[in-house]
N, CA, C and O atoms as a Tinker XYZ file with bonds, in Angstrom:
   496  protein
     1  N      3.078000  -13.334000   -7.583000    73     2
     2  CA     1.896000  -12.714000   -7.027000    64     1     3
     3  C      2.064000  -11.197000   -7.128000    63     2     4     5
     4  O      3.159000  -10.701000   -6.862000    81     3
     5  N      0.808000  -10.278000   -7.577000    73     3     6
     6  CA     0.729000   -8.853000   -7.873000    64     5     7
     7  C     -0.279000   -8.618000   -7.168000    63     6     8     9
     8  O     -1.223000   -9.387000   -6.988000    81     7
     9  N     -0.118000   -7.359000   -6.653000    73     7    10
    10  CA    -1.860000   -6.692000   -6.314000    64     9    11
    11  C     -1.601000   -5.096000   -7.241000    63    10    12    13
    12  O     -0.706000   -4.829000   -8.043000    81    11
    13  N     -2.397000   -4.501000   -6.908000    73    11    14
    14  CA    -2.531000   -3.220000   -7.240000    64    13    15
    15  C     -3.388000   -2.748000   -6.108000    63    14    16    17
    16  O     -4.492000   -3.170000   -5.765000    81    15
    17  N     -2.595000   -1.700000   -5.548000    73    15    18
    18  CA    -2.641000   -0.917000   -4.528000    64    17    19
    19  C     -3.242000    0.421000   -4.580000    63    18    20    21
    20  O     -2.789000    0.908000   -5.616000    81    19
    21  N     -4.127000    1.403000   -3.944000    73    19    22
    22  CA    -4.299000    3.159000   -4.045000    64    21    23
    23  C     -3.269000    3.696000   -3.195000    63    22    24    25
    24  O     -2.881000    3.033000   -2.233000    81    23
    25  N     -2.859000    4.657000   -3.412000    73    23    26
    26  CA    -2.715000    5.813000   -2.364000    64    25    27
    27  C     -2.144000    7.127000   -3.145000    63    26    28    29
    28  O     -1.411000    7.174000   -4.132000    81    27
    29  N     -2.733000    8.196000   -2.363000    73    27    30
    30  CA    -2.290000    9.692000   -2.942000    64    29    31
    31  C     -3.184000    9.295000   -4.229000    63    30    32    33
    32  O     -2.580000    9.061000   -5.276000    81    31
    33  N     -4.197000    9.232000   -4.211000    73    31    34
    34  CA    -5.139000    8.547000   -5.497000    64    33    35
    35  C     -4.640000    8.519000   -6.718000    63    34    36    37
    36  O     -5.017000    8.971000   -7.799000    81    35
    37  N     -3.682000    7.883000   -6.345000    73    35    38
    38  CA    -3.456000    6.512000   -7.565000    64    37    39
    39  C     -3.390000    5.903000   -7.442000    63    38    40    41
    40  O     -3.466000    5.614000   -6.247000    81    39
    41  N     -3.164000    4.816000   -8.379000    73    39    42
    42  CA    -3.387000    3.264000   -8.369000    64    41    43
    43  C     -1.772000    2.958000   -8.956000    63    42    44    45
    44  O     -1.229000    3.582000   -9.868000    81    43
    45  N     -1.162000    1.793000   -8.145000    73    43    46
    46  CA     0.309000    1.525000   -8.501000    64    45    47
    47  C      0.165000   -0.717000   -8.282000    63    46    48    49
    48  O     -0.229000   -1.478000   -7.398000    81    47
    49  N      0.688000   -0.849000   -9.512000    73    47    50
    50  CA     0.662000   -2.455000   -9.720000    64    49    51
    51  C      2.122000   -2.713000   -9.183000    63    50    52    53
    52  O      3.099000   -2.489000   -9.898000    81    51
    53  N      2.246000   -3.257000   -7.726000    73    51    54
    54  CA     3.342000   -4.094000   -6.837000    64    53    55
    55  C      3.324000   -5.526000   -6.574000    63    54    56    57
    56  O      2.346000   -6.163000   -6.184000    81    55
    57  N      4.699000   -6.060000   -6.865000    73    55    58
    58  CA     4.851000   -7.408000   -6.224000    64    57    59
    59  C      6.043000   -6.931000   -5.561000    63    58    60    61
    60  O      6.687000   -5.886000   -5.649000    81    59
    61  N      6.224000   -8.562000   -4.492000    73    59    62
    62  CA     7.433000   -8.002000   -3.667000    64    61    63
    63  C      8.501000   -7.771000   -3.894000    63    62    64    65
    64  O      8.967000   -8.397000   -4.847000    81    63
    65  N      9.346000   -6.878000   -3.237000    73    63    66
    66  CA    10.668000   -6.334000   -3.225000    64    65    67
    67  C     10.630000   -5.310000   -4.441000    63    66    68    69
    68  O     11.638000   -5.116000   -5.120000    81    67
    69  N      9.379000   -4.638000   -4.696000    73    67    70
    70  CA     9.567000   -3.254000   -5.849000    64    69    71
    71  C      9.707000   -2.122000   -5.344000    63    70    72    73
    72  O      9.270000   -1.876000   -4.220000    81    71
    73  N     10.351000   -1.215000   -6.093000    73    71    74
    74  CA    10.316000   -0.007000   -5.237000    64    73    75
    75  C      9.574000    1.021000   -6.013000    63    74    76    77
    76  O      9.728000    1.083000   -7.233000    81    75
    77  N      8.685000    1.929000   -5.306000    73    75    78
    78  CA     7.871000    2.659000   -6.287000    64    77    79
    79  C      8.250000    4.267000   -5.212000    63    78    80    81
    80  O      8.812000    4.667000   -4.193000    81    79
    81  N      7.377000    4.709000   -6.489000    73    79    82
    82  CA     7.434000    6.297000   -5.766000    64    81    83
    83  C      6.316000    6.885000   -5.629000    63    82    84    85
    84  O      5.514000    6.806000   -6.559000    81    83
    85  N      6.019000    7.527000   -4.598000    73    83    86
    86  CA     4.307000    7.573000   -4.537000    64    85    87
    87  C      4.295000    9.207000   -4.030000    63    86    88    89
    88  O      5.327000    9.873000   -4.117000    81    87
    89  N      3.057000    9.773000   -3.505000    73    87    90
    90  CA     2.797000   10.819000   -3.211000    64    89    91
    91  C      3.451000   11.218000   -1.637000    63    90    92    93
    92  O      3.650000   10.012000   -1.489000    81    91
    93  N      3.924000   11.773000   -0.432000    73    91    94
    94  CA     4.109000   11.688000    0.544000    64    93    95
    95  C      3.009000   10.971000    1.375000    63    94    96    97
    96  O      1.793000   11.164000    1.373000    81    95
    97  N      3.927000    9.899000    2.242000    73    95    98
    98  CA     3.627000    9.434000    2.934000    64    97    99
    99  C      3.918000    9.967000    4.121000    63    98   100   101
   100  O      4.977000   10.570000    4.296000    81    99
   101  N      2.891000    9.786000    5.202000    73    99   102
   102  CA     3.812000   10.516000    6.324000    64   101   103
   103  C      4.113000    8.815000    7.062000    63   102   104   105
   104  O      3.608000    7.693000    7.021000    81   103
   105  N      5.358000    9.584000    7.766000    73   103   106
   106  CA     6.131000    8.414000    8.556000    64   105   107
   107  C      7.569000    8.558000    8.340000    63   106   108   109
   108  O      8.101000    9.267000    7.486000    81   107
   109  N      8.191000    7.747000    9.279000    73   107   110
   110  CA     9.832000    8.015000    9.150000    64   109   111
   111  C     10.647000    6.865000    8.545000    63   110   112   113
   112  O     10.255000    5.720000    8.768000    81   111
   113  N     11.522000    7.021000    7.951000    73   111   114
   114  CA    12.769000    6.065000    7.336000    64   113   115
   115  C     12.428000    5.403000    7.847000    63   114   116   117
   116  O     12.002000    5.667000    8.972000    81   115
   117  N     12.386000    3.578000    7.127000    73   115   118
   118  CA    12.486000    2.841000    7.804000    64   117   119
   119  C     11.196000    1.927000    8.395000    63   118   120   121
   120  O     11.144000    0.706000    8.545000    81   119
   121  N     10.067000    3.061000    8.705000    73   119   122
   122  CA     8.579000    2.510000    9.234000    64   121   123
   123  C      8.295000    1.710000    7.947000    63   122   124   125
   124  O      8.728000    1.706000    6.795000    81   123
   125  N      7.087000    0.824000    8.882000    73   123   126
   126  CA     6.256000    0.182000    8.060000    64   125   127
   127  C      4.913000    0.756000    7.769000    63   126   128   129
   128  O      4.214000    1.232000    8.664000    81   127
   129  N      4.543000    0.713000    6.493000    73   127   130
   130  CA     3.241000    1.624000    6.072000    64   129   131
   131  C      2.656000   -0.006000    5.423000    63   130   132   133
   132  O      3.241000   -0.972000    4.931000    81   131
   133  N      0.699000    0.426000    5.839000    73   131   134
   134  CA     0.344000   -0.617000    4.799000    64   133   135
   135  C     -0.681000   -0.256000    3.850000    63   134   136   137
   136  O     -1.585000    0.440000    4.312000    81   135
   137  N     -0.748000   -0.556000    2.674000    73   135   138
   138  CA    -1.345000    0.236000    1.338000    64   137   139
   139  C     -2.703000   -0.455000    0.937000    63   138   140   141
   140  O     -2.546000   -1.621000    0.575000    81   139
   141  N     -3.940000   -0.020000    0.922000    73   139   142
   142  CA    -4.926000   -0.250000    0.815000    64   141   143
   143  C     -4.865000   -1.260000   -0.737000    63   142   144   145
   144  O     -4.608000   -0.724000   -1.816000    81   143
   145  N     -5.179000   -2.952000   -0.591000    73   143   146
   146  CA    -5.953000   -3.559000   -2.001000    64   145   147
   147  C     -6.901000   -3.000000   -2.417000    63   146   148   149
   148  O     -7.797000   -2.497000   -1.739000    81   147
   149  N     -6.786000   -3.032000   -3.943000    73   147   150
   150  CA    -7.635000   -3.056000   -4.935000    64   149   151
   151  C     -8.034000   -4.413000   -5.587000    63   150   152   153
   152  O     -9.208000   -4.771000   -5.685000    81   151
   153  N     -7.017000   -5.108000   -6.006000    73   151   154
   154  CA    -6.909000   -5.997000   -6.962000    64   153   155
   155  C     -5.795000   -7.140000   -6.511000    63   154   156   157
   156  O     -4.707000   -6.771000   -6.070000    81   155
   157  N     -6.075000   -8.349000   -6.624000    73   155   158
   158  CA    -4.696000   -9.199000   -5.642000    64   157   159
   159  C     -4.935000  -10.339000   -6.968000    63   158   160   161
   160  O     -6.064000  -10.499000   -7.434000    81   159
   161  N     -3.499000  -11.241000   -7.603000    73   159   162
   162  CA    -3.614000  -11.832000   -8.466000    64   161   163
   163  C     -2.816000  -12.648000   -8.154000    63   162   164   165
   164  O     -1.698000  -12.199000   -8.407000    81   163
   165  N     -2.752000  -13.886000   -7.621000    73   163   166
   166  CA    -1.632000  -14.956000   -7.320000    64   165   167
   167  C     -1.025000  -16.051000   -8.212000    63   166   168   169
   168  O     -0.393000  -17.090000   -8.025000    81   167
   169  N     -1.491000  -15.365000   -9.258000    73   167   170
   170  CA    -0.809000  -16.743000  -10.434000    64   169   171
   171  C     -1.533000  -17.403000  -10.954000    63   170   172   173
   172  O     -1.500000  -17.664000  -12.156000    81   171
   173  N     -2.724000  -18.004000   -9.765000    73   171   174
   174  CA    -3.913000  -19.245000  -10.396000    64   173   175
   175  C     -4.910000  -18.333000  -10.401000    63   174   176   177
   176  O     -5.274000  -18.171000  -11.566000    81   175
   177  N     -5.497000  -17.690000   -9.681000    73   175   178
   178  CA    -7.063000  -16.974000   -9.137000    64   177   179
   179  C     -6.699000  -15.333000   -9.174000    63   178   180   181
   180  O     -5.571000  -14.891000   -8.954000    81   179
   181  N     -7.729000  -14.623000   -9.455000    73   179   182
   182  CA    -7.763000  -12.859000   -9.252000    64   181   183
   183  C     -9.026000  -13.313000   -8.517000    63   182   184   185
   184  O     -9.905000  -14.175000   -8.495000    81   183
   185  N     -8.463000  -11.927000   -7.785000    73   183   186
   186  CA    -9.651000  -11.400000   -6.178000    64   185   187
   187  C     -9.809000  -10.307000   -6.169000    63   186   188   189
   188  O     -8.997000   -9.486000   -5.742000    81   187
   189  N    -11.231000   -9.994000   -6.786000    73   187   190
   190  CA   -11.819000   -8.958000   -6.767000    64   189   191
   191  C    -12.835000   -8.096000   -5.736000    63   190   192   193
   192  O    -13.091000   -6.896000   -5.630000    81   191
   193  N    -13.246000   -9.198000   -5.091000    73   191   194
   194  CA   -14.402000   -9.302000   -4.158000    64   193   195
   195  C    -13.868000   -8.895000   -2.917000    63   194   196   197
   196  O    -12.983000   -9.516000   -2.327000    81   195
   197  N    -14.444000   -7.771000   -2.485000    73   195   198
   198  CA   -14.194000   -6.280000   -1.466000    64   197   199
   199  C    -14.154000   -7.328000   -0.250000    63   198   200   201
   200  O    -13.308000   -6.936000    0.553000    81   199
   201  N    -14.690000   -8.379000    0.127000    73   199   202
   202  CA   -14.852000   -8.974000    1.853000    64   201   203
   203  C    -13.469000   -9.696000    1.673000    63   202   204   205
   204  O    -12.804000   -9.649000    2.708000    81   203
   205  N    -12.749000  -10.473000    0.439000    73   203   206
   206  CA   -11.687000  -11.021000    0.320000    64   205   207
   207  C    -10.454000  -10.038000    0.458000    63   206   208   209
   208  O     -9.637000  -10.026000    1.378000    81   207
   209  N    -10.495000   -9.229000   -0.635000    73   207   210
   210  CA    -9.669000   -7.930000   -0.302000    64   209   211
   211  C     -9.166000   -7.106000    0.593000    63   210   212   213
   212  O     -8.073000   -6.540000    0.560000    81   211
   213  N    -10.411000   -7.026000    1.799000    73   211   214
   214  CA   -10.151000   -6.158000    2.810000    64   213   215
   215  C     -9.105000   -7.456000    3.520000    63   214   216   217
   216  O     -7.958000   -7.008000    3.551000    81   215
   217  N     -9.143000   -8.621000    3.979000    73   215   218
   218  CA    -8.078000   -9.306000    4.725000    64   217   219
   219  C     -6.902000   -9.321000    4.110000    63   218   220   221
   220  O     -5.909000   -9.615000    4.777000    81   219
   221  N     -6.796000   -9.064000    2.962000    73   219   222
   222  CA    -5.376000   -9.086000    2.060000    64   221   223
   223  C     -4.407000   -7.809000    2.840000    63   222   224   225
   224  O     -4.820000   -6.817000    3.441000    81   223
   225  N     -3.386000   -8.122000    2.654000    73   223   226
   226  CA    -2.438000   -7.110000    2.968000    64   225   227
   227  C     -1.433000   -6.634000    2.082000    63   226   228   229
   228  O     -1.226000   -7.568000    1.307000    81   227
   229  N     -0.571000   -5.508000    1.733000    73   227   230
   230  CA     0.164000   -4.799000    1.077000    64   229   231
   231  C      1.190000   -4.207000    1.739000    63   230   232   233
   232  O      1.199000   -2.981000    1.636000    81   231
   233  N      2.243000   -4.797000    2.525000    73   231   234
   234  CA     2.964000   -3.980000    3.269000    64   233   235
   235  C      4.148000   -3.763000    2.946000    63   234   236   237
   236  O      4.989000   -4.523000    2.467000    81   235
   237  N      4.234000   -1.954000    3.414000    73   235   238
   238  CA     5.429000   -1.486000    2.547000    64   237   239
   239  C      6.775000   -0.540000    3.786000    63   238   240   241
   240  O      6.601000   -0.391000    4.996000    81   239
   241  N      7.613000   -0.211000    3.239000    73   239   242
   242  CA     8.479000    0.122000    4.341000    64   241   243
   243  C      9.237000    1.542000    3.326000    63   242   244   245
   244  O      9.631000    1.626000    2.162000    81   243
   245  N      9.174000    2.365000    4.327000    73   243   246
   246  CA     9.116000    3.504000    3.747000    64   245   247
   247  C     10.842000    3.534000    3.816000    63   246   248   249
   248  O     11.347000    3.030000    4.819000    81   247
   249  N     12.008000    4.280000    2.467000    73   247   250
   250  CA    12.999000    4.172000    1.755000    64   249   251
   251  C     13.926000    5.348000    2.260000    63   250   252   253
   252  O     14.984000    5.452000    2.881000    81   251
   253  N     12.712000    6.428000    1.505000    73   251   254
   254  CA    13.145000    7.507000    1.249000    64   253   255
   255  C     11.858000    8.950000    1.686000    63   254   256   257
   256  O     10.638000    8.830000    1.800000    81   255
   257  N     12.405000    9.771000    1.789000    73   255   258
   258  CA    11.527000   11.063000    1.396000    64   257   259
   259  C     12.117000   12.106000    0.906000    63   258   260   261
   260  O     13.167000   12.410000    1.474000    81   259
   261  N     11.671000   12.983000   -0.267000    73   259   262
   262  CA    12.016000   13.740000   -1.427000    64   261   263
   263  C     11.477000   14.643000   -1.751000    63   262   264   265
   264  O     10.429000   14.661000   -1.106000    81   263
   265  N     11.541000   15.751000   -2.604000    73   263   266
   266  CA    11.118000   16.322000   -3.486000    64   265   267
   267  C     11.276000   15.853000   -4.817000    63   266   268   269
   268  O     12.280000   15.201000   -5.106000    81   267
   269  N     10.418000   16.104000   -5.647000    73   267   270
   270  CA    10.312000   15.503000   -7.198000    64   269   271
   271  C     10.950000   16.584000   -8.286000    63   270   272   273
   272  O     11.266000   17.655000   -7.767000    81   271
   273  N     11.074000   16.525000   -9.030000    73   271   274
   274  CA    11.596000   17.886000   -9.963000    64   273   275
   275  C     10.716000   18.918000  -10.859000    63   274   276   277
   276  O      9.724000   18.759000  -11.571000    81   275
   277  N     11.490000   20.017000  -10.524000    73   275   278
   278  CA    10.389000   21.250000  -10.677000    64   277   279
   279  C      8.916000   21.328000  -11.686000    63   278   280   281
   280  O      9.236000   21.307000  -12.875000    81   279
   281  N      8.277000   21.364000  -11.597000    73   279   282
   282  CA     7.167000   21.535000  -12.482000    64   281   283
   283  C      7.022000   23.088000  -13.007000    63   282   284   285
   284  O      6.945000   23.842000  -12.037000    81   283
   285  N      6.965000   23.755000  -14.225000    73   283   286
   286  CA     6.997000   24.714000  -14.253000    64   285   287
   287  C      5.588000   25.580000  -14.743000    63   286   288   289
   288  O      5.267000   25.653000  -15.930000    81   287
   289  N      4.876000   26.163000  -13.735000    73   287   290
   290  CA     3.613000   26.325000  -14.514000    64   289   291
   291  C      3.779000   28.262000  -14.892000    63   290   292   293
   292  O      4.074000   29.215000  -14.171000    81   291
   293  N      3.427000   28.143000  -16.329000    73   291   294
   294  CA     3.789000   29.368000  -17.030000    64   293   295
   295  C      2.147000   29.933000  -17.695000    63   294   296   297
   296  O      1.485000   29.164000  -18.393000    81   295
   297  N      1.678000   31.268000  -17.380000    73   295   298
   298  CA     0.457000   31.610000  -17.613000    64   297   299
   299  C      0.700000   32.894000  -18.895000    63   298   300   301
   300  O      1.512000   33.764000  -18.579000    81   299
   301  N      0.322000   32.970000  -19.689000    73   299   302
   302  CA     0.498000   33.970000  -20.568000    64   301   303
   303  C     -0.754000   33.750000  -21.590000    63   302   304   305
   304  O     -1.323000   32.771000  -22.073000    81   303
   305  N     -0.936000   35.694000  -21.697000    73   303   306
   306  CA    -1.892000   36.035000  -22.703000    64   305   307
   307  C     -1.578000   36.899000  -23.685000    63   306   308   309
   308  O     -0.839000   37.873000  -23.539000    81   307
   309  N     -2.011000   36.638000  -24.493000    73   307   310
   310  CA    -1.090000   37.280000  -26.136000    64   309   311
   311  C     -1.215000   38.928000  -25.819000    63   310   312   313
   312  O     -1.823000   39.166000  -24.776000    81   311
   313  N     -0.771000   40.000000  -26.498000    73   311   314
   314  CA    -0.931000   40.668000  -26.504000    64   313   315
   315  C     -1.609000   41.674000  -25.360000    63   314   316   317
   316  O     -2.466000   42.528000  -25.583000    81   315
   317  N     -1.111000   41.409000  -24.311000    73   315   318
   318  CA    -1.612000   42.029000  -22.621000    64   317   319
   319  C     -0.688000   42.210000  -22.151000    63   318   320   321
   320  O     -0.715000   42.936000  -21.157000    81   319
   321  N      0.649000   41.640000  -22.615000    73   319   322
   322  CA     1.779000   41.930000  -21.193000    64   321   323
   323  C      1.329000   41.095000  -20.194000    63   322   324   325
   324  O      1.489000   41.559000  -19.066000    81   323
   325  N      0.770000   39.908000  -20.262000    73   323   326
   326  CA     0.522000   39.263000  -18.927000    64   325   327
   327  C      1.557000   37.960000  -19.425000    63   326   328   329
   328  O      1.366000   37.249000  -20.411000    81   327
   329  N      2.534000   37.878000  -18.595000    73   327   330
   330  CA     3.317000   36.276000  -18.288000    64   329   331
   331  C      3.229000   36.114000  -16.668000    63   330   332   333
   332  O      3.279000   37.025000  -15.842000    81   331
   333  N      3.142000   35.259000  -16.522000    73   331   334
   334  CA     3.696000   34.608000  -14.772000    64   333   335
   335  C      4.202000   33.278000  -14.715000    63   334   336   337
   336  O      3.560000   32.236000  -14.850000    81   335
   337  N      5.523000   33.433000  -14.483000    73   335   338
   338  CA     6.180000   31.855000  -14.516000    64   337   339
   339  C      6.283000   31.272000  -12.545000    63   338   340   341
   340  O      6.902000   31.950000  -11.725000    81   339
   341  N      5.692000   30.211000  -12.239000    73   339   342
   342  CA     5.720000   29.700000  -11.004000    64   341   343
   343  C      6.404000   28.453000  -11.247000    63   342   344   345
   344  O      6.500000   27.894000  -12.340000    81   343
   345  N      6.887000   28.047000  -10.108000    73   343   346
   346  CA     7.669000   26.538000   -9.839000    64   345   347
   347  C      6.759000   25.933000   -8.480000    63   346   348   349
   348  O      6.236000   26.554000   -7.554000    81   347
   349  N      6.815000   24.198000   -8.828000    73   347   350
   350  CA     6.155000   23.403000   -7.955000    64   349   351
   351  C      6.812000   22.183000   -7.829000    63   350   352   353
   352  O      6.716000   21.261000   -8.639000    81   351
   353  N      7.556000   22.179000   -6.696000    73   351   354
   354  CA     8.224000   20.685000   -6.417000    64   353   355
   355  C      7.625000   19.898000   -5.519000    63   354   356   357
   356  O      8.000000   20.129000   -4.370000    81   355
   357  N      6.677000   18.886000   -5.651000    73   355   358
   358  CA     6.387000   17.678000   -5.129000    64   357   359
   359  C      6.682000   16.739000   -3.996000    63   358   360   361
   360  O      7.545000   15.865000   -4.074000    81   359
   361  N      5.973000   16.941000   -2.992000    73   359   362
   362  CA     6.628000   16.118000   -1.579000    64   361   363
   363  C      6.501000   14.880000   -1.925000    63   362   364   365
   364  O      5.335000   14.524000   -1.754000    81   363
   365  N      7.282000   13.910000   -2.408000    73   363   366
   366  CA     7.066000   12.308000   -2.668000    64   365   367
   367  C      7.794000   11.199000   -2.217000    63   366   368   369
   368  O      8.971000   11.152000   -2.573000    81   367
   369  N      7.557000   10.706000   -1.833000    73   367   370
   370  CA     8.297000    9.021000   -0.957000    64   369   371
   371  C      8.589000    8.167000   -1.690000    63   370   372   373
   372  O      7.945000    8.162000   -2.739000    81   371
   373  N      9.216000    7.521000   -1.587000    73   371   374
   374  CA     9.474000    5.933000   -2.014000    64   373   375
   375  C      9.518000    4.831000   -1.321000    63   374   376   377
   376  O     10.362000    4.963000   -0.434000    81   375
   377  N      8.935000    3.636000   -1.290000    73   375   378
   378  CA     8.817000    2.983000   -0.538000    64   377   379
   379  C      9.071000    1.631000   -1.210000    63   378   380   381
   380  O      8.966000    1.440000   -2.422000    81   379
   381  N      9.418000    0.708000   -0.298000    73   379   382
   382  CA     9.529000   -0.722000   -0.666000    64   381   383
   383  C      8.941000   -1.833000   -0.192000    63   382   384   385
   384  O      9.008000   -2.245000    0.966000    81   383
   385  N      8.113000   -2.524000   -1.491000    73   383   386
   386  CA     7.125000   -3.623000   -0.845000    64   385   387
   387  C      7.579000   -4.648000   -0.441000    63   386   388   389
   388  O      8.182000   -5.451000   -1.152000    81   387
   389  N      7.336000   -4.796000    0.892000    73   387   390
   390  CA     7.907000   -5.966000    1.696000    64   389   391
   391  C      7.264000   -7.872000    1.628000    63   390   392   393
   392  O      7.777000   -8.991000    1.585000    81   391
   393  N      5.627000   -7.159000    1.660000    73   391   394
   394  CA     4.872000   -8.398000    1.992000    64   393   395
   395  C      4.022000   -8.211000    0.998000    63   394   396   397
   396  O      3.686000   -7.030000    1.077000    81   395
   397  N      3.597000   -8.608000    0.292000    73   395   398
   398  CA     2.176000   -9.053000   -0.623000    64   397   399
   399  C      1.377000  -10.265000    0.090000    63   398   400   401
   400  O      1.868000  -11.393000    0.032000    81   399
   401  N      0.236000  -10.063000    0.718000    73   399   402
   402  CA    -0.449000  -11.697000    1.681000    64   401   403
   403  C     -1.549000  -11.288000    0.999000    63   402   404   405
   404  O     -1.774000  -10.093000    0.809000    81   403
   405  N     -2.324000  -12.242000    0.574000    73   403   406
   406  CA    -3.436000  -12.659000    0.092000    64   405   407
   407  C     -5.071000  -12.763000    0.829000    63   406   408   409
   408  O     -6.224000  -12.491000    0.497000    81   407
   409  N     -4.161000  -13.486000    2.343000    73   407   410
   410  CA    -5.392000  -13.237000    3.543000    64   409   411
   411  C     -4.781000  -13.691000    4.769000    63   410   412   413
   412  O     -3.834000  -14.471000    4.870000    81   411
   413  N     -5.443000  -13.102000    5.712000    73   411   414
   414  CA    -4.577000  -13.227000    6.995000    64   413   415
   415  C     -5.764000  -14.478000    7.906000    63   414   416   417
   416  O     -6.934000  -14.336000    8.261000    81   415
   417  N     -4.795000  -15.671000    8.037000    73   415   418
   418  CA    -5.572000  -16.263000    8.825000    64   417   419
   419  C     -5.153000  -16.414000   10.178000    63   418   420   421
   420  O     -4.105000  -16.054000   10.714000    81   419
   421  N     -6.399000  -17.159000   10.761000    73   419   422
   422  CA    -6.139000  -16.930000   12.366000    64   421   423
   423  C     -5.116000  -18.619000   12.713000    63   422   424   425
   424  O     -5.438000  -19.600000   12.043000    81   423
   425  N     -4.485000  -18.695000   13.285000    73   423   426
   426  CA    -3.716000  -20.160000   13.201000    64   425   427
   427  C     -4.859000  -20.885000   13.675000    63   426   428   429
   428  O     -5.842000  -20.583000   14.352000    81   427
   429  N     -4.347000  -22.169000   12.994000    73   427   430
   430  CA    -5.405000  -23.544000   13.853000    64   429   431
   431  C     -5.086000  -23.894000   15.176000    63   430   432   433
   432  O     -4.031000  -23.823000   15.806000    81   431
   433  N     -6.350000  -24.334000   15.502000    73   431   434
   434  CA    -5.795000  -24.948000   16.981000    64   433   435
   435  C     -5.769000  -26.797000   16.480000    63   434   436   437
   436  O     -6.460000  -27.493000   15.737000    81   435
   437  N     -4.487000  -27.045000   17.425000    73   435   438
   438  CA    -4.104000  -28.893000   16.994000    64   437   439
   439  C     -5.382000  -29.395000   17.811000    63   438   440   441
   440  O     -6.120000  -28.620000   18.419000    81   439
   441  N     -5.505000  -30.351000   17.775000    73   439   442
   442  CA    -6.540000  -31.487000   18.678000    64   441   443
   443  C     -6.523000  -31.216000   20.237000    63   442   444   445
   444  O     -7.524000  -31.147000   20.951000    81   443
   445  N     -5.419000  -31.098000   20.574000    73   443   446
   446  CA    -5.336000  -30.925000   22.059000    64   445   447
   447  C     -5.717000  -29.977000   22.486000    63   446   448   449
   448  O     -6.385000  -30.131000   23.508000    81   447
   449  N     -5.535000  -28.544000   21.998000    73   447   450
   450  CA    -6.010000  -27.710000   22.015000    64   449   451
   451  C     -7.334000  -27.443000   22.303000    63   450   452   453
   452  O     -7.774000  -26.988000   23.359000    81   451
   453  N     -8.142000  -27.846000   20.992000    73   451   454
   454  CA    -9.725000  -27.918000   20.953000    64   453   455
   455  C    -10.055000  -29.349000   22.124000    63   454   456   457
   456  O    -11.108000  -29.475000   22.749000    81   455
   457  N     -9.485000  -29.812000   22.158000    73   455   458
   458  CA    -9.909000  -31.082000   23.597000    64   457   459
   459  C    -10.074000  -30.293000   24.854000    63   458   460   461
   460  O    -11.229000  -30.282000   25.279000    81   459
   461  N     -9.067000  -29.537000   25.643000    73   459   462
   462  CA    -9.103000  -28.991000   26.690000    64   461   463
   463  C    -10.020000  -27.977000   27.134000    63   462   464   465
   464  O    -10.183000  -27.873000   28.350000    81   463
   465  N    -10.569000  -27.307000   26.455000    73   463   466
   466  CA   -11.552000  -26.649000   26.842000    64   465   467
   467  C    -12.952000  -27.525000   27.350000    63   466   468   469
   468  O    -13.574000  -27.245000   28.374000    81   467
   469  N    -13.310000  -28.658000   26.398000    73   467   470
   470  CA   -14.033000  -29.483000   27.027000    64   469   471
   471  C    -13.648000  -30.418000   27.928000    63   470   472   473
   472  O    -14.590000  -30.472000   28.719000    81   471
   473  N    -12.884000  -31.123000   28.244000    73   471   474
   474  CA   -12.048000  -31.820000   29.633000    64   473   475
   475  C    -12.575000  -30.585000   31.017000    63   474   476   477
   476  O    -13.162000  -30.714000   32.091000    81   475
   477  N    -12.109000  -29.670000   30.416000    73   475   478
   478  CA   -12.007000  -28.618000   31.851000    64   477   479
   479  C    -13.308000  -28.712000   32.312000    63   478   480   481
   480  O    -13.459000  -28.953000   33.510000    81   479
   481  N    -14.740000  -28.502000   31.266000    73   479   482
   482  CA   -16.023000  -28.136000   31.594000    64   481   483
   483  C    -16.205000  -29.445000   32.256000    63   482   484   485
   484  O    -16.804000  -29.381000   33.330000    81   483
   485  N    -15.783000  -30.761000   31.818000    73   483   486
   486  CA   -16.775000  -32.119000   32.387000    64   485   487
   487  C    -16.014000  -32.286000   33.725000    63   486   488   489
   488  O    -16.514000  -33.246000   34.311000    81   487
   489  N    -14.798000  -31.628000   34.592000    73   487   490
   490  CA   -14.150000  -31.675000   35.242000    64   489   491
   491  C    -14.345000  -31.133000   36.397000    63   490   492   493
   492  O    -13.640000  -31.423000   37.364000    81   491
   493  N    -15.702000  -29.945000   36.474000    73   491   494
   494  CA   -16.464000  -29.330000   37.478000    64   493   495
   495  C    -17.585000  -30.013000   37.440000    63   494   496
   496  O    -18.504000  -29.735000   38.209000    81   495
């Protein structure tokens, strides 16, 4: 089972126990974060349909937090004497997918269960 997940607007394709690296998350070592479905694919069926999706879950547990490696943005124009070299390092997390669920249901109630509520009413 795969979904594909957003956050820090992108889109990242997880099944369980992957570890990805994403944009900063806020939260501490260790927490549980949960990552908005897009797309959920269980082997037999894909679920596309937004009312199915929203009960699906993606839950992830945050690893690490980092900086990424330097980006170097360099501006220059020919013949001006203009250079400007800047550096940009990246606040980014890593996290690890714990749960991939498909849909969250509410448990059944057994027979006895659904019996007692009516017993009680014919009982007054």
């Amino acid at each position: 089972m795969y979904a594909i997940v957003s956050t820090g607007g992108k889109q990242y394709k997880v099944a369980q126990d992957d570890v990805i690296t994403v944009e900063k998350i806020e939260g501490e070592i260790g927490s549980s974060v949960e990552l908005p479905v897009l797309f959920l694919n269980d082997g037999k069926k894909i679920v596309t349909d937004a009312a199915k999706l929203a009960k699906a879950k993606v839950t992830a547990e945050i690893v690490d937090q980092f900086k990424g490696e330097k980006q170097l943005v360099f501006k220059f124009k020919k013949r001006k004497r203009y250079h400007r070299l800047k550096g940009h390092r990246q606040q980014l997390t890593k996290v690890k997918i714990t749960k991939v669920q498909a849909t969250t249901r509410a448990p059944r109630k057994t027979t006895k269960e659904a019996e007692a509520p009516a017993e009680a009413v014919s009982a007054e």
